[in-house]
C-alpha positions in Angstrom: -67.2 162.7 -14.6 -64.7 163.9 -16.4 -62.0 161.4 -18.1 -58.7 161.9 -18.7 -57.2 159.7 -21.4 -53.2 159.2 -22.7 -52.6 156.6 -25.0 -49.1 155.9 -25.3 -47.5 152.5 -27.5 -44.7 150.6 -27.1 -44.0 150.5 -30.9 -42.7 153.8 -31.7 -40.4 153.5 -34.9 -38.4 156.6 -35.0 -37.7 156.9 -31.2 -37.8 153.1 -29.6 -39.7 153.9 -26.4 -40.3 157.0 -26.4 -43.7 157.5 -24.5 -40.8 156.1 -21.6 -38.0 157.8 -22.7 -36.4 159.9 -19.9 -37.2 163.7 -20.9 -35.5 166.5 -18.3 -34.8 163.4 -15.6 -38.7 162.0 -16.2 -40.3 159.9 -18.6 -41.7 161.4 -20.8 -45.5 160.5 -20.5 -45.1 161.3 -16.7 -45.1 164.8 -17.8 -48.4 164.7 -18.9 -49.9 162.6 -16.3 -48.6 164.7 -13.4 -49.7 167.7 -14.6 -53.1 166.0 -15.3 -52.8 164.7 -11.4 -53.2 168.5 -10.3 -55.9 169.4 -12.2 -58.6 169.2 -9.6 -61.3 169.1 -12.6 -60.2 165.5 -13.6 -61.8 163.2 -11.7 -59.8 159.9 -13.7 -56.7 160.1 -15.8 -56.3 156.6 -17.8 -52.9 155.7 -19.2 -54.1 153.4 -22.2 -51.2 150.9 -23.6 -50.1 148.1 -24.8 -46.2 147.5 -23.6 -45.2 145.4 -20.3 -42.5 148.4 -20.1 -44.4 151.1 -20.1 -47.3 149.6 -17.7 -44.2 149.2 -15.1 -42.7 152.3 -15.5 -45.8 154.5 -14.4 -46.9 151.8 -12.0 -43.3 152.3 -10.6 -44.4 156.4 -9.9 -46.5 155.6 -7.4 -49.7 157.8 -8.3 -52.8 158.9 -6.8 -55.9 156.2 -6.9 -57.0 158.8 -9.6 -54.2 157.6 -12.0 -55.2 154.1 -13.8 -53.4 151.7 -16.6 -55.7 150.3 -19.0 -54.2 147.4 -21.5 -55.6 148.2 -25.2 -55.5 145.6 -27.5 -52.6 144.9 -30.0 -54.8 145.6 -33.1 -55.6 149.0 -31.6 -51.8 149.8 -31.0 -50.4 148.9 -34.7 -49.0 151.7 -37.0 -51.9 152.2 -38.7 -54.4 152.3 -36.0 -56.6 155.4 -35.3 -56.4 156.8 -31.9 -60.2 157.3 -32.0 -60.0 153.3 -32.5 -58.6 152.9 -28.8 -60.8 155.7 -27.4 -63.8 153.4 -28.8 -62.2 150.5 -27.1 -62.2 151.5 -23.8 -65.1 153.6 -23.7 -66.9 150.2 -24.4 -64.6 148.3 -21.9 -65.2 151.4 -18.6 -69.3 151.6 -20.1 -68.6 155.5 -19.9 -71.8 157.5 -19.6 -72.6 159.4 -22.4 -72.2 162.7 -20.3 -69.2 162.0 -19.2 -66.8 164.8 -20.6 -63.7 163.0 -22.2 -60.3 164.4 -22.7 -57.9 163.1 -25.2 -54.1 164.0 -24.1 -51.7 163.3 -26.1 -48.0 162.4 -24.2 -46.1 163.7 -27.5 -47.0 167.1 -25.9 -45.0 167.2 -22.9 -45.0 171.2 -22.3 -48.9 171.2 -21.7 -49.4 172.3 -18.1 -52.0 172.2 -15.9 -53.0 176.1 -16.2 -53.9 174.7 -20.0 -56.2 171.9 -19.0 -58.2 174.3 -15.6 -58.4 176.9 -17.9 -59.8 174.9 -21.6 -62.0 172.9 -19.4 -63.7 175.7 -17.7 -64.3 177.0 -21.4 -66.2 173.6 -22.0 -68.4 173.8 -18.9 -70.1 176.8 -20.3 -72.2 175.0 -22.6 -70.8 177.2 -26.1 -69.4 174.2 -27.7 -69.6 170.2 -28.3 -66.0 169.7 -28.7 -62.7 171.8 -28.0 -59.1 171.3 -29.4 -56.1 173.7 -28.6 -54.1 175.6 -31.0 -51.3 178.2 -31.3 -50.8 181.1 -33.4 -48.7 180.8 -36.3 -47.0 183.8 -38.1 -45.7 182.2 -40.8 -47.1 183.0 -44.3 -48.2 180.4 -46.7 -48.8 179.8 -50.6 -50.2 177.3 -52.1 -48.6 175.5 -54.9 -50.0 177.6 -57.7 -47.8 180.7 -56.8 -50.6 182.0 -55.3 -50.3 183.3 -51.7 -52.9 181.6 -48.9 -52.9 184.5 -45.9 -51.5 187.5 -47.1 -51.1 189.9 -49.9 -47.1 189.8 -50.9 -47.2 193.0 -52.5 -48.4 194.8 -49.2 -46.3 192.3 -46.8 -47.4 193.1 -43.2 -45.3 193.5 -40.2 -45.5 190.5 -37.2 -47.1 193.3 -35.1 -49.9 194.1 -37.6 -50.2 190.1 -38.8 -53.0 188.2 -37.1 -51.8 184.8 -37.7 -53.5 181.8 -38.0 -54.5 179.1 -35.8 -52.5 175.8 -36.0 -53.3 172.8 -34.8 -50.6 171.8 -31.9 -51.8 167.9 -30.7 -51.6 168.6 -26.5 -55.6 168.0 -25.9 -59.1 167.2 -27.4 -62.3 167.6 -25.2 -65.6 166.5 -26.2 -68.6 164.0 -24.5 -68.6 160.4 -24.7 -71.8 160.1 -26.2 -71.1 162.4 -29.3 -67.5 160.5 -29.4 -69.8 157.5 -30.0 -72.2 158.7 -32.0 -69.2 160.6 -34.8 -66.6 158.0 -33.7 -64.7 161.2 -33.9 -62.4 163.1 -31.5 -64.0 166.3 -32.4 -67.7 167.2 -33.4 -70.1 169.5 -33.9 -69.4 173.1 -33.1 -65.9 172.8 -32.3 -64.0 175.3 -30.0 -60.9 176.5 -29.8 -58.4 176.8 -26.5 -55.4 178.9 -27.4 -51.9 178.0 -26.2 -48.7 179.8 -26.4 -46.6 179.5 -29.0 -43.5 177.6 -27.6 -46.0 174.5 -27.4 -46.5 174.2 -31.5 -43.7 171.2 -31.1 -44.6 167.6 -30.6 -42.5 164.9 -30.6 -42.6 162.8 -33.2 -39.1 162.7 -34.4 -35.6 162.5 -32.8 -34.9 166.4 -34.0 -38.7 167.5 -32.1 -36.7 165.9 -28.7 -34.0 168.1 -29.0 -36.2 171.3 -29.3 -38.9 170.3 -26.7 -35.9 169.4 -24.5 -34.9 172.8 -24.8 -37.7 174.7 -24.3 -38.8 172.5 -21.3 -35.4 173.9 -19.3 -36.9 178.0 -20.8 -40.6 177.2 -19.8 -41.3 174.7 -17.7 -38.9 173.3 -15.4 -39.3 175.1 -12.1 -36.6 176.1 -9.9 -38.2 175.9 -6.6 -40.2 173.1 -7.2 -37.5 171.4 -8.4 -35.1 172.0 -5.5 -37.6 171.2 -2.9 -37.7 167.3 -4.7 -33.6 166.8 -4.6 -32.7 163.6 -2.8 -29.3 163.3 -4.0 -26.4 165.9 -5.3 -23.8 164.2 -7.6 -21.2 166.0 -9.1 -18.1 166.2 -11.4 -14.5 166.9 -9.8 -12.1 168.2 -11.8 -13.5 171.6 -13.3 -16.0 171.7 -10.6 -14.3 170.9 -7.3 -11.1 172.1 -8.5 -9.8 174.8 -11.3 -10.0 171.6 -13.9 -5.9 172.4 -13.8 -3.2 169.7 -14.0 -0.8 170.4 -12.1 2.5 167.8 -11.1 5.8 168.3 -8.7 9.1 167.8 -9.6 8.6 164.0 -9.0 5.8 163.5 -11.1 3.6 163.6 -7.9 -0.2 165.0 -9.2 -1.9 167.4 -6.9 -5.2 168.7 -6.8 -6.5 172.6 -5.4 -10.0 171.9 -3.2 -11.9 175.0 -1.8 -12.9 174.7 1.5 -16.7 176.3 0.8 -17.9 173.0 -1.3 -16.7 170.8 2.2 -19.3 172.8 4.2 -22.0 172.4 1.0 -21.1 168.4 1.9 -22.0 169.4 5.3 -25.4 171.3 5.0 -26.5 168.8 2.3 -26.3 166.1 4.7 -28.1 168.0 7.7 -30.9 168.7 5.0 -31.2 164.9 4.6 -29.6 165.3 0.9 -26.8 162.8 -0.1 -23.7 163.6 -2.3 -22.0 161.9 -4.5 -18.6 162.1 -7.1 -18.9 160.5 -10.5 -15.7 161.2 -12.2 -13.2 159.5 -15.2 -10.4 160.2 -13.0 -9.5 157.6 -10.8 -6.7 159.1 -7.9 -6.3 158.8 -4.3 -6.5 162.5 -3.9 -9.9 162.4 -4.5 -10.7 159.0 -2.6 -8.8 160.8 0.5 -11.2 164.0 0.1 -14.3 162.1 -0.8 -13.5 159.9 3.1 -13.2 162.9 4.8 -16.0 164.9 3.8 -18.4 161.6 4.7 -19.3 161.8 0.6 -22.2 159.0 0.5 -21.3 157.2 -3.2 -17.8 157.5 -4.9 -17.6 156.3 -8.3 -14.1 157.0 -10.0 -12.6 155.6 -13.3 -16.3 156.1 -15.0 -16.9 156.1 -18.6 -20.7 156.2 -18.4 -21.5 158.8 -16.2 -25.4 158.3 -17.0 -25.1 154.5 -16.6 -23.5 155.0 -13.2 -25.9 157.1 -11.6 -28.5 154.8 -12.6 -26.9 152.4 -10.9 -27.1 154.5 -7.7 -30.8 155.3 -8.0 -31.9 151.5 -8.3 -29.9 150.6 -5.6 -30.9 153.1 -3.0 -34.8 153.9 -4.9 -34.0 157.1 -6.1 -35.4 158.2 -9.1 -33.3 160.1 -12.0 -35.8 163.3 -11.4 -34.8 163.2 -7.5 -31.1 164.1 -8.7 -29.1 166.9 -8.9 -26.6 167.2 -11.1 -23.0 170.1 -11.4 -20.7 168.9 -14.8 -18.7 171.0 -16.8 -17.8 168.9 -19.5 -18.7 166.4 -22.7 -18.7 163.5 -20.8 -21.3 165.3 -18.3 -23.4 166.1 -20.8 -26.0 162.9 -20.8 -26.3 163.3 -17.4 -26.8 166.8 -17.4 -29.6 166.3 -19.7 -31.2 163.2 -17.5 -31.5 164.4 -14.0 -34.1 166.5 -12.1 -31.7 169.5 -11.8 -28.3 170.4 -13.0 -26.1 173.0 -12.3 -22.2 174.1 -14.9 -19.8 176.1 -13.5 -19.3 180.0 -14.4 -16.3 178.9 -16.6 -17.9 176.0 -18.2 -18.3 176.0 -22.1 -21.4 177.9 -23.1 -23.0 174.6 -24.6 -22.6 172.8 -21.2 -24.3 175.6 -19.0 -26.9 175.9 -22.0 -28.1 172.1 -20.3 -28.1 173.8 -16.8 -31.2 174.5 -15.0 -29.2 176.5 -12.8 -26.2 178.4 -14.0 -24.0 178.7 -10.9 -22.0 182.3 -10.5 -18.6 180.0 -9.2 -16.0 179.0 -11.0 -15.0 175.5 -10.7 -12.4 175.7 -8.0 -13.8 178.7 -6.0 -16.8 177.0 -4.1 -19.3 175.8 -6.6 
């Protein structure tokens, strides 16, 4: 059998949360523990913690019978407890074999996909090692504190090209058996192998600045178009700057009018003959866009909105959405939370370049012209 095993707390200091803390439109552990789901070599994958929250939030997923919580005690989930402390725990509690290969994932690793854990497992079955961890290759060079230089000769300073790089330690996975976990009461021992990974997964997220550039490169490597679009349940999206030119424009009597193209009514239309609802979430708050929203049969309207994040939420509890399930189209600063929440998102041609930088899809419209 082999065991997969995430421990996750509830009692992270420098991110409160954060195992549960919505990363690209999911939770973040969820990242881990779906791509663990398709692995077809993991016969258990056991989400070990010690928060209400947290239990509730992956029992809310709805995941295979493979996919299991297990409650680890509160001495085993304080800030200075060992994670091999809780892996002893429940191999005890589950009376593991000792064949039994276990698999240590770590959730703080969010980019590991399931290519990485097919490929470093079929490494293990061939019998060349006791234990396996995954790396990446570093280029940087490094000195020790003497002046002396640790892994290259400064006076002969070698291109990238021609620089092997060493092997750093990156957290996503450990693989070893239960019965030489129990006999070490180590995550790794004996002849240890080494599964490479590429370099864009070196970050793990320990500290608010490591969400920001995990966040990022999860819109770069991971987050699949097509996969993506084929989850959408609901489209919700900005007005002005996305339905319109983002102009102001007023008569002679102060009257405000609004330009709407006639392309993003039939988008209304086809959404809602694929199943898909639509909805607005704007600041503004004008009958021009309560008399479009009416005739275009848009499903949820939410105008005079200062919490655009907030108010979406709002629609996905009431109506069991989830914030992955979402598609989003903004163009502005007060889009950006949301942007960065949903399953999808989509800026304008003309939006700034920090607003489409969110986007997983960078749409070729203006706003105005049929986004």
């Amino acid at each position: 059998m082999v065991i997969a095993f995430i421990p996750v707390r509830g009692g992270s200091k420098s991110i409160p949360l954060k195992n549960i803390k919505p990363l690209c439109g999911k939770p973040l552990v969820c990242w881990s523990i779906e791509a663990l789901e398709r692995c077809e070599q993991i016969d258990r994958i056991v989400v070990a913690t010690d928060s209400d929250e947290i239990s509730r939030t992956v029992e809310s997923r709805q995941y295979s019978e493979k996919v299991a919580l297990y409650h680890r005690n509160k001495e085993n989930a304080s800030d200075t407890a060992s994670t091999e402390s809780v892996i002893l725990e429940y191999i005890q509690y589950a009376r593991l074999s000792e064949k039994d290969i276990f698999m240590l994932v770590q959730a703080t690793s969010p980019l590991t996909e399931t290519k990485h854990f097919d490929e470093a497992l079929q490494i293990y079955a061939r019998g060349e090692y006791n234990s396996m961890l995954t790396c990446v290759r570093n280029y940087r060079f490094f000195w020790n504190a003497d002046g002396t230089s640790q892994n290259y000769d400064y006076k002969n300073r070698p291109r990238r090209q021609n620089f092997a790089g060493e092997l750093m330690e990156n957290g996503a996975f450990y693989i070893n058996t239960v019965g030489n976990i129990l006999e070490t009461r180590n995550r790794l021992s004996g002849k240890i192998g080494i599964y490479e990974m590429p370099e864009y997964t070196a970050t793990e997220i320990d500290e608010p600045d490591d969400w920001n550039i995990v966040e990022s490169k999860m819109y770069r490597y991971k987050k699949n178009k097509k996969t993506l679009a084929h989850s959408i349940k609901a489209i919700f999206t900005d007005i002005d700057g996305v339905w319109t030119d983002g102009g102001m424009y007023y008569d002679q009597t102060g009257n405000e009018w609004k330009k709407f193209h006639t392309y993003d009514g039939v988008a209304v239309r086809l959404a809602h003959e694929r199943g898909i609802k639509v909805g607005i979430i704007t600041g503004e708050e004008t009958q021009i866009v309560a008399r479009r929203a009416e005739k275009l049969k848009v499903d949820f309207l939410c105008q005079g909105v200062a919490d655009k994040l907030a108010a979406a939420k709002k629609i996905c509890q009431a109506n069991g959405y989830d914030l992955s399930e979402i598609a989003y189209i903004g163009d502005d600063l007060p889009d950006v939370e949301l942007l960065k929440a949903v399953g999808m998102s989509g800026a304008p041609a003309n939006a700034p370049e920090y607003i489409r930088s969110l986007a997983t899809v960078r749409l070729d419209k203006k706003g105005g012209e049929g986004v």
